[in-house]
C-alpha positions in Angstrom: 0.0 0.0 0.0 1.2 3.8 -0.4 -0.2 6.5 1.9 -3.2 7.2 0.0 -4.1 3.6 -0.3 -3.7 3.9 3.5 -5.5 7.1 3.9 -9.0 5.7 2.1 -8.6 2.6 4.4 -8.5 4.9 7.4 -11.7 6.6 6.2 -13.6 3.2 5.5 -12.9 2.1 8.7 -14.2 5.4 10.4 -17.1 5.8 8.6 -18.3 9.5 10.2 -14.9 10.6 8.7 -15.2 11.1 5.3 -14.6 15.2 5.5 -11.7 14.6 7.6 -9.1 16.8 6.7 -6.2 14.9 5.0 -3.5 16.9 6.3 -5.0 15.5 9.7 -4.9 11.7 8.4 -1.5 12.6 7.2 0.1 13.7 10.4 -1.6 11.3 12.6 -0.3 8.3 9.7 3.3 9.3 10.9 2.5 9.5 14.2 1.3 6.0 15.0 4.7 5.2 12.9 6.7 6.7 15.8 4.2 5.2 18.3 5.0 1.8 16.7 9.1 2.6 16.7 9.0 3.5 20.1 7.8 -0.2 21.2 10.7 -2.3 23.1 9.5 -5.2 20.3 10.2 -4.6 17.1 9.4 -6.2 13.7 12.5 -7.6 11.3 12.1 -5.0 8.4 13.5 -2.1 10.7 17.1 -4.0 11.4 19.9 -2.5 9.5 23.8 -2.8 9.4 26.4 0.5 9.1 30.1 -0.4 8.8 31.5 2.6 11.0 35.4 3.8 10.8 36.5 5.6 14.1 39.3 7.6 12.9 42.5 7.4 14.7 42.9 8.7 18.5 39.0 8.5 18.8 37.8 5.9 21.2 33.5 6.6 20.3 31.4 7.3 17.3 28.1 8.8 17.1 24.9 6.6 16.5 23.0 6.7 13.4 20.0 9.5 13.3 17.9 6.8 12.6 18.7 4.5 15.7 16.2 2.9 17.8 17.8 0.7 19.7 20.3 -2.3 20.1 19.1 -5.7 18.0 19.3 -8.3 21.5 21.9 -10.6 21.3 24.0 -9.1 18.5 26.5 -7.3 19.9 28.7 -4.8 18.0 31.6 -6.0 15.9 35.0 -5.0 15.5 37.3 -5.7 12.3 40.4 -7.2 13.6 41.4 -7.0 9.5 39.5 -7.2 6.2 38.2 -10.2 6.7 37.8 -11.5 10.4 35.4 -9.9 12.5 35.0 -10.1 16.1 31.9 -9.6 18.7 32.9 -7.1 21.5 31.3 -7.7 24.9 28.9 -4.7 26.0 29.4 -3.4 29.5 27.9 -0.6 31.1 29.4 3.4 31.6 29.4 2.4 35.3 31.3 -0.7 35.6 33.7 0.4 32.3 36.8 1.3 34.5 36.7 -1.7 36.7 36.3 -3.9 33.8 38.6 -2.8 31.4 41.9 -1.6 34.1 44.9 -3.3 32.9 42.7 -5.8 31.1 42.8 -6.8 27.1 45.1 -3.8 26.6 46.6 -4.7 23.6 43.1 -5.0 21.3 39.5 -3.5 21.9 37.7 -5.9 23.6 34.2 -4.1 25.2 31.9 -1.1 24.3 29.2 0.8 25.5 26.6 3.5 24.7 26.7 6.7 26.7 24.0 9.0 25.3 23.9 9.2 21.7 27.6 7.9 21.4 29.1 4.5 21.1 32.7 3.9 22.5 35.0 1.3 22.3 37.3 0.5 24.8 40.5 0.1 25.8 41.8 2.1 22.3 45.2 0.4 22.2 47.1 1.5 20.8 45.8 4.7 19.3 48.0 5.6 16.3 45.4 3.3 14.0 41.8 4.1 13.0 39.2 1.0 13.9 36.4 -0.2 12.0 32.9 -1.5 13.7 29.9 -3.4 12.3 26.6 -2.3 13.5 23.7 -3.9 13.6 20.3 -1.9 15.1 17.1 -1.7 15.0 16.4 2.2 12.7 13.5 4.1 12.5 11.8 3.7 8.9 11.3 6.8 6.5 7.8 8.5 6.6 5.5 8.5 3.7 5.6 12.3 2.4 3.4 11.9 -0.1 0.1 10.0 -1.3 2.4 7.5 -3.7 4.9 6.8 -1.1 5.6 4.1 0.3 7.8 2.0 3.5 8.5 -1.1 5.1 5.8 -0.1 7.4 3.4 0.3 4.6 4.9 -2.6 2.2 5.0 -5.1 5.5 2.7 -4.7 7.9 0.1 -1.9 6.0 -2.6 -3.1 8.7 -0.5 -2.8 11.6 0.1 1.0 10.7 -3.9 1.5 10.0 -4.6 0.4 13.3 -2.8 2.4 15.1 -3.8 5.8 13.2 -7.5 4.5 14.0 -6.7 4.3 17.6 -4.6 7.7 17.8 -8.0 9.2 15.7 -10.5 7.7 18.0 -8.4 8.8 20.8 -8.8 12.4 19.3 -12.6 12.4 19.5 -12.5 10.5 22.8 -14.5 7.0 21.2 -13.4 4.7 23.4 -15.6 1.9 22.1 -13.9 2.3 18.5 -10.3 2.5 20.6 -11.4 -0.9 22.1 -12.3 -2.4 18.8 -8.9 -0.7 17.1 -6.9 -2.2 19.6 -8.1 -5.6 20.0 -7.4 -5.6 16.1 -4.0 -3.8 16.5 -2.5 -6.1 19.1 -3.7 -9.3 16.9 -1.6 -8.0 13.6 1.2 -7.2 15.9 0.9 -10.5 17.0 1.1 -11.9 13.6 3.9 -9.4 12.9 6.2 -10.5 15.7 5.8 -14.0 15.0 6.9 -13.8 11.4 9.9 -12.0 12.9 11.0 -14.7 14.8 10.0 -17.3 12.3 12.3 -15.6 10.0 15.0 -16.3 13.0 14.8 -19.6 12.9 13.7 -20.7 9.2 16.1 -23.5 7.7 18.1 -24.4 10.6 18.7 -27.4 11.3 18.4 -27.9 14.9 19.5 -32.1 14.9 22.9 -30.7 12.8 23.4 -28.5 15.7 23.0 -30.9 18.2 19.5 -29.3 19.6 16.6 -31.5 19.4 
């Protein structure tokens, strides 16, 4: 679907809405996308990789504008050379000096996120730049204009109907239509999340692994 594909959905669903300003259903369309991106659960069309070079002397680079939030259980990488690539171990800003004194000093073995900054830790030595892989979870673009589209509305179109319906009914107070449009809302979540974790798990072969 693109955003006016979405837009005449929102307006069948209403009913009582079909003067409703656009610009209105426009706004409100992007705003149950940042409701949705602010959710600690998040669907497998918003994870993204960066490669990121942190020049020499610098021990922190600054997180993408579009960052949500750590993907669990994938920790950042660091390029020990073109082609082997290890996990670092994430600590905290707290326990960084008592974990990292006089420990791993000759490669970067930990990092941690202190406000809208990565760093890596201990930087030895610092007379060579270091190159990261991260992997997040990033906002999605917003549709702009009636033939755009997103992953949002490419993936999960209902998912971002629901939750304009809800944020419209909240406007004129109806809380038996922001019943009815969450019941509905939490159900394609539902289905959303589970395809994200079937797509986890798809072709592997748990008896080759030695998990049965």
């Amino acid at each position: 679907m693109n955003r006016l594909d979405i837009e005449k959905e929102v307006r069948n669903s209403l009913g009582y809405a079909q003067g409703l300003d656009a610009g209105l259903i426009h706004g409100t369309i992007n705003n149950a996308q940042f409701r949705l991106e602010s959710k600690d659960t998040l669907p497998w069309f918003l994870e993204k990789q960066k490669d990121i070079t942190i020049p020499i002397g610098v021990d922190f680079f600054n997180l993408p504008t579009d960052y949500l939030h750590d993907i669990h259980g994938v920790p950042l990488s660091h390029y020990d050379s073109a082609t082997v690539i290890r996990p670092l171990e994430k600590i905290t800003y707290a326990n960084k000096e008592e974990l990292t004194r006089g420990v791993y000093a000759s490669c970067v073995a930990f990092y941690y996120r202190y406000g809208t900054k990565m760093f890596i830790t201990p930087v030895v030595p610092d007379t060579i730049e270091h190159k990261v892989s991260l992997k997040y979870y990033g906002s999605d673009v917003l549709l702009g204009t009636d033939s755009s589209v997103n992953n949002w509305s490419t993936y999960a179109p209902w998912v971002l109907i629901f939750q304009t319906l809800i944020i419209l009914s909240e406007h004129r107070s109806d809380r038996v239509k922001i019943g009815l449009y969450a019941q509905e809302l939490q159900s394609a979540l539902r289905s959303l999340y589970e395809r994200s974790s079937r797509m986890q798990t798809d072709n592997i072969d748990y008896a080759m692994r030695g998990v049965y």
